[in-house]
N, C-alpha and C positions, 0 to 999 in steps of 0.2 A: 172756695165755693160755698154759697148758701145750699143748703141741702133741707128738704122736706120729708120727713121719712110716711107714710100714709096707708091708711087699711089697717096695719097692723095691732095685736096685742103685745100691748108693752105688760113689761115684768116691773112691778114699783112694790115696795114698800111688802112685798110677800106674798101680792095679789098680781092678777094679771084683768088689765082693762084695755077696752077700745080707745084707742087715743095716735093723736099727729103726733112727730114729733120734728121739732124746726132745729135746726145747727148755723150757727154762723161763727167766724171769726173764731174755731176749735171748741166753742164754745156750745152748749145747747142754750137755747134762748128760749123756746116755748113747748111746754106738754098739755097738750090740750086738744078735746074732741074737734074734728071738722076746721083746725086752723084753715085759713089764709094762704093760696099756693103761690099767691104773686112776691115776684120776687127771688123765691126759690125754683133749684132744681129739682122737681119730684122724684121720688124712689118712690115705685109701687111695692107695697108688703104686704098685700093682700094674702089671708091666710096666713101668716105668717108671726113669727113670736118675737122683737125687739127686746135685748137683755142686754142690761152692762156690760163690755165689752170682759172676757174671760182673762184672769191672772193664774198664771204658772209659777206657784213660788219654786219651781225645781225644775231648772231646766239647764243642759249643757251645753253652750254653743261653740267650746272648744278652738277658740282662737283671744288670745294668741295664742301658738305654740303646737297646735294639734288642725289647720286648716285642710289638712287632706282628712278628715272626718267628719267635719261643717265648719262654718263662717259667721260670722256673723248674719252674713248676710241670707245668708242659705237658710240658718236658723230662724231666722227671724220672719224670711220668707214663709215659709212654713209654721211659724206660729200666726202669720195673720188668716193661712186658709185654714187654719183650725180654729177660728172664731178665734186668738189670744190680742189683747189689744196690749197684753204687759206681760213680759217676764221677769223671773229673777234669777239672774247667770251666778251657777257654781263656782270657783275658785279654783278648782285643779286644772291648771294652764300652766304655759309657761311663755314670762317667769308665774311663778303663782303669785297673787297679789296679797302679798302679805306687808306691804308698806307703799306707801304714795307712789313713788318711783314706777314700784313695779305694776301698780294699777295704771297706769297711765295710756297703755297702750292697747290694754282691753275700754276704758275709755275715750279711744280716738277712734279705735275699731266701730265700735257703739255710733260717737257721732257721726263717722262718714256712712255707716252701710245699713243702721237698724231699720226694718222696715216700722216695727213696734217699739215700745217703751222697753227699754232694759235696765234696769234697777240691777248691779253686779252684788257680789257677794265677799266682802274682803273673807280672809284665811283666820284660825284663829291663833295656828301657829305658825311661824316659820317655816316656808317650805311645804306644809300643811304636817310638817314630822313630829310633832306632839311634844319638841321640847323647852323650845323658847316663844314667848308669845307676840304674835306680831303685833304690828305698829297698829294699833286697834284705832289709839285717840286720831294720830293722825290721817286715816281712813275713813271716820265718821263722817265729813258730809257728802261722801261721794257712795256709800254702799247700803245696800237695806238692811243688812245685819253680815254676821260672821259665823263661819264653817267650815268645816275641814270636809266637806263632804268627799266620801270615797273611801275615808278614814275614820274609825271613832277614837276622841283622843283617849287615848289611854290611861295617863296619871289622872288621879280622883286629883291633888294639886295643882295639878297645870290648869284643869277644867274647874277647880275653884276661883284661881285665878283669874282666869278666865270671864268667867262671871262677874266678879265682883267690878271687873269693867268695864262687859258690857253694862251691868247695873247703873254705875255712874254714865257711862254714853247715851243711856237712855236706847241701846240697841236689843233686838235680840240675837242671841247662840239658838243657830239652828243646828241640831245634833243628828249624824251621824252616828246610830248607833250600834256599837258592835266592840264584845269583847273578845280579842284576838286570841286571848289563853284560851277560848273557848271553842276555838275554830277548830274544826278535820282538818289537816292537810290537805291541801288540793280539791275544796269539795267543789261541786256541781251542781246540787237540787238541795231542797228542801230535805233532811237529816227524819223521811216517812217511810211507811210502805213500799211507795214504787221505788226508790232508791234503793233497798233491798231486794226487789225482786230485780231491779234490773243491773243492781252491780256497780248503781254510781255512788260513791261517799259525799257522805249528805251533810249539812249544814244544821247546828243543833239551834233552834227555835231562845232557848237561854243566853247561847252567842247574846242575841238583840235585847231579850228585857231584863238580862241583869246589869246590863250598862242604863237603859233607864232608869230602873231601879235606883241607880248610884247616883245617875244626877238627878231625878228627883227631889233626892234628900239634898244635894246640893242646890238645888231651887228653897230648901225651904230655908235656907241658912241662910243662902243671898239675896232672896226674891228675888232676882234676875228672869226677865221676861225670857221664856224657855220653849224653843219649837220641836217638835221629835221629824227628823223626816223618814219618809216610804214605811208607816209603822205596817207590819206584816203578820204579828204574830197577837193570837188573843190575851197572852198575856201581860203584853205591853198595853194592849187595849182597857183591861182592866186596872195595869196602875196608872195609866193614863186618865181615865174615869174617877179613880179614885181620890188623886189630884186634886182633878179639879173642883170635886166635892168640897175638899177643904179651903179650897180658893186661892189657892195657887197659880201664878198668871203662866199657865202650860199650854200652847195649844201643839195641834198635830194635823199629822196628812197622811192621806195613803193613795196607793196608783189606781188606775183602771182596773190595770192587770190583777192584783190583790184581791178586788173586790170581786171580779167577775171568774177568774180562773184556781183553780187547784192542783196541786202536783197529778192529779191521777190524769190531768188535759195536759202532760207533759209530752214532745216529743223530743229525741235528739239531733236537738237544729239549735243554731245559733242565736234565733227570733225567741227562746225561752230560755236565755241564760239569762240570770239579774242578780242585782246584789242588792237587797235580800234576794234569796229565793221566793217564788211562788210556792206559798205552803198549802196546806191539808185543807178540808173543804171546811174541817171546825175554825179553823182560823179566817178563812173567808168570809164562813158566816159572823162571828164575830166583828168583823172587819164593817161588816154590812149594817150589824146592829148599833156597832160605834157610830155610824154616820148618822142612824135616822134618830138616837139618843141626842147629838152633839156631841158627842167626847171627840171622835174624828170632826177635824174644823173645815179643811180642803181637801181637794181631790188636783193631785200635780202628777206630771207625767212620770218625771223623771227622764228624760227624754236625753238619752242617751248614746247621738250616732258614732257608729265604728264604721273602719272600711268593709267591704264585702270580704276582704280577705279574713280579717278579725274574727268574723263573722260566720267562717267556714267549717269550722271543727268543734261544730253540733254544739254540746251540751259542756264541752272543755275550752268555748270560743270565750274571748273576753266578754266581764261581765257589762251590760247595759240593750237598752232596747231604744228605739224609737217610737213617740207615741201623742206628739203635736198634732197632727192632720188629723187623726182615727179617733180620738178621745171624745170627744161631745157624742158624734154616733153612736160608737159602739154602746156608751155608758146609757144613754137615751134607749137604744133599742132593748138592752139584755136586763137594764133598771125599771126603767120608767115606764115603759110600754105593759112589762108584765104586771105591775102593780106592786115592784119591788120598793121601790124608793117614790116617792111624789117629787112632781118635776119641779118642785121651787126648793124641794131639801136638796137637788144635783144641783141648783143655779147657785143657790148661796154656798155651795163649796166651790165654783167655778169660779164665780164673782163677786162677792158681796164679802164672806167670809174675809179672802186673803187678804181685801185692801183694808179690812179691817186693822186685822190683827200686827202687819207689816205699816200699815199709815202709811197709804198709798190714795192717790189719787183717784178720784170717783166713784163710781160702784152706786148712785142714784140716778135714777131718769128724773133730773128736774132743773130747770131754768137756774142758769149760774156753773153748773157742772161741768167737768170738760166733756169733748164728743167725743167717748171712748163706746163705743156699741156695738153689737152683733146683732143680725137678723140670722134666725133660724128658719129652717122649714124642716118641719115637721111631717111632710106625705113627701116624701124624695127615698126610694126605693133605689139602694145602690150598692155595689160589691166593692167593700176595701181593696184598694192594689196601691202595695208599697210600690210601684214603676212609676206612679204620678206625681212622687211626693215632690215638693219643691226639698225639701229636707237629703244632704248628701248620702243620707242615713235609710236604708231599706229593710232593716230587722225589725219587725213587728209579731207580735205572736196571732195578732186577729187579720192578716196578711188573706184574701181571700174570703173574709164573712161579712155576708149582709146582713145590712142595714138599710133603717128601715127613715132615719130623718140624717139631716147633715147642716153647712153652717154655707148661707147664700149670699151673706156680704159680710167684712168686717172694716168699721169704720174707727178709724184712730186718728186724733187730735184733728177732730173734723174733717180727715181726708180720706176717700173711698179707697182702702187700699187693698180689700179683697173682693173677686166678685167669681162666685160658682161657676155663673153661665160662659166664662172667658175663661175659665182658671189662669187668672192674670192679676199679680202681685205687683202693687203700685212702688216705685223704689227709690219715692221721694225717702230720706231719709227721716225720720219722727226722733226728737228729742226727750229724754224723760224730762218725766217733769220733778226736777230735782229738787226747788224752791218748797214742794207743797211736799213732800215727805220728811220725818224727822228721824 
């Protein structure tokens, strides 16, 4: 389809301008005032904000191996009605794709069922068990980078290692961080306050930034392009700042959840178990001020479905959340609305930031580009409910809170494959574009 996008405010270059925009052939072909409708299909977006279509570098769509918790398809469904025109699939599956072999079948999943671009993630070790390393060289042109995500690898050696080829692959290690000697037994919350007053064993805050710490320094040994994910704590945030004062090639992310919630918004449900926890309101605020500095690069979901049963036993349920459909909202209404963050510093962690940093395709509104897009609206008054979600996955912790804008279409590789007013997910399948990431 030729597609004419019109009325709306396009997002380019930092700014936001009255402009057409024209798609043919996956391709966009013209940005410019008052185009030409002949020919084209028009989209009206009157009032409305056209943005790069949104990247999740952290997202779990748990097949193979895990399909009674999502799908491919399921996932991906749900990442096109939360505006994502791209994600990037974690590695703990099974088998876990720690060699060609065993990636194979999370890329056959991908080509028959992705509604959106899936960019996988090979493993860094074996198994993701932190002792032998996997097949990394022969994994490179099929994955965006490598992680054990779920796990932090343990040995400072192995994640030397480690490094020194993604170094040579020209990939990034995106890190999973967390020291296990550092862990509670069996904890549950954020290692504050309310975990004392209410009796759960808590998760100590060092767990996470003394393993950056560690590889940090192993970043400055290897210069190995180095991603932290779901950082939670202010002090990962400050040696992550720190970093990259020195020039460091480090970037990082953090969730919704992180930025907008705090242990004391904790209740015991299932929808507020995560790994990390949701910490203290100082680490939030930090969290916040990482973003509007730039030391936080992205904002990813972490988007983590369980079954409803998983999900039953409160605050001791498996750790993970769902957070693809609710993320632009929530982040829009409780950020940007209040005057928290300005709406082009949430866009460039949505979309501009990740394809940067991962060399991913698009992330410009301009002739030549591919038609990866979202239209926003920004006056759509509406109450979150995990019951609609295309996503197999119903734990969300903002489950019940309004909002105040939401996402009205999302268009990938020129084709309309999300639309609000139908909540109906197109299920041609979209191929990554593998040729144009390195």
């Amino acid at each position: 389809m030729n597609f004419l996008l019109t009325g709306g405010v396009v997002f380019r270059d930092g700014t936001f301008q009255n402009m057409d925009v024209a798609i043919s052939k996956g391709r966009i072909v013209s940005v410019s005032p008052s185009l030409s409708q002949e020919g084209f299909s028009v989209i009206e977006c009157q009032d409305q904000v056209i943005v790069p279509g949104f990247v999740d570098v952290h997202v779990h769509l748990r097949e193979p191996g895990f399909s009674y918790k999502e799908t491919v398809a399921s996932g991906t469904a749900a990442a096109a009605a939360g505006g994502y025109t791209a994600v990037c699939a974690m590695p703990n599956l099974d088998p876990v794709p720690d060699a060609l072999d065993h990636l194979r079948p999370e890329l056959d999943a991908v080509a028959r069922d992705a509604r959106v671009r899936v960019y996988p993630y090979g493993a860094i070790t074996r198994g993701e068990k932190g002792a032998e390393l996997a097949e990394l060289r022969a994994m490179k042109p099929f994955v965006c980078g490598f992680s054990d995500d779920g796990k932090g690898v343990q040995s400072r050696e192995r994640m030397r290692d480690a490094m020194l080829l993604a170094k040579e692959l020209n990939k990034p290690i995106t890190a999973h961080c967390e020291d296990e000697s550092l862990l509670t037994p069996g904890w549950c919350v954020h290692n504050g306050d309310w975990a004392k007053r209410n009796g759960f064993p808590g998760n100590n805050s060092e767990s996470e930034w003394r393993q950056v710490e560690r590889d940090l320094e192993l970043v400055r040994e290897t210069g190995c392009r180095y991603h932290v994910c779901h950082v939670s704590t202010k002090e990962s945030v400050a040696l992550i700042r720190q970093a990259k004062a020195e020039g460091l090639p480090v970037s990082c992310e953090t969730g919704p959840h992180y930025l907008i919630l705090c242990d004391e918004d904790l209740m015991d449900d299932g929808r507020f178990k995560m790994s990390p926890p949701i910490r203290s309101a100082a680490d939030r605020d930090a969290l916040v001020e990482g973003l509007l500095d730039g030391t936080i690069d992205c904002i990813a979901t972490d988007h983590a479905p369980h079954s409803a049963e998983e999900k039953s036993r409160g605050l001791r349920s498996l750790n993970g959340i769902v957070g693809l459909e609710c993320a632009f909202p929530v982040l829009y209404t409780q950020l940007v609305e209040p005057g928290v963050v300005p709406f082009a510093t949430l866009l460039n962690a949505l979309c501009v930031n990740p394809r940067r940093l991962f060399r991913l395709p698009g992330g410009k509104i301009e002739a030549g580009e591919i038609a990866d897009l979202t239209v926003l609206d920004l006056n759509w008054p509406h109450t979150i409910d995990s019951t609609t979600f295309f996503s197999q996955g119903r734990a969300t912790p903002f489950d019940g809170w309004t909002v105040t804008a939401g996402v009205d279409k999302t268009i990938c590789n020129g084709n309309l494959v999300y639309t609000a007013s139908s909540h109906n997910v197109n299920k041609t399948p979209i191929p990554p574009c593998q040729e144009d990431y390195i």
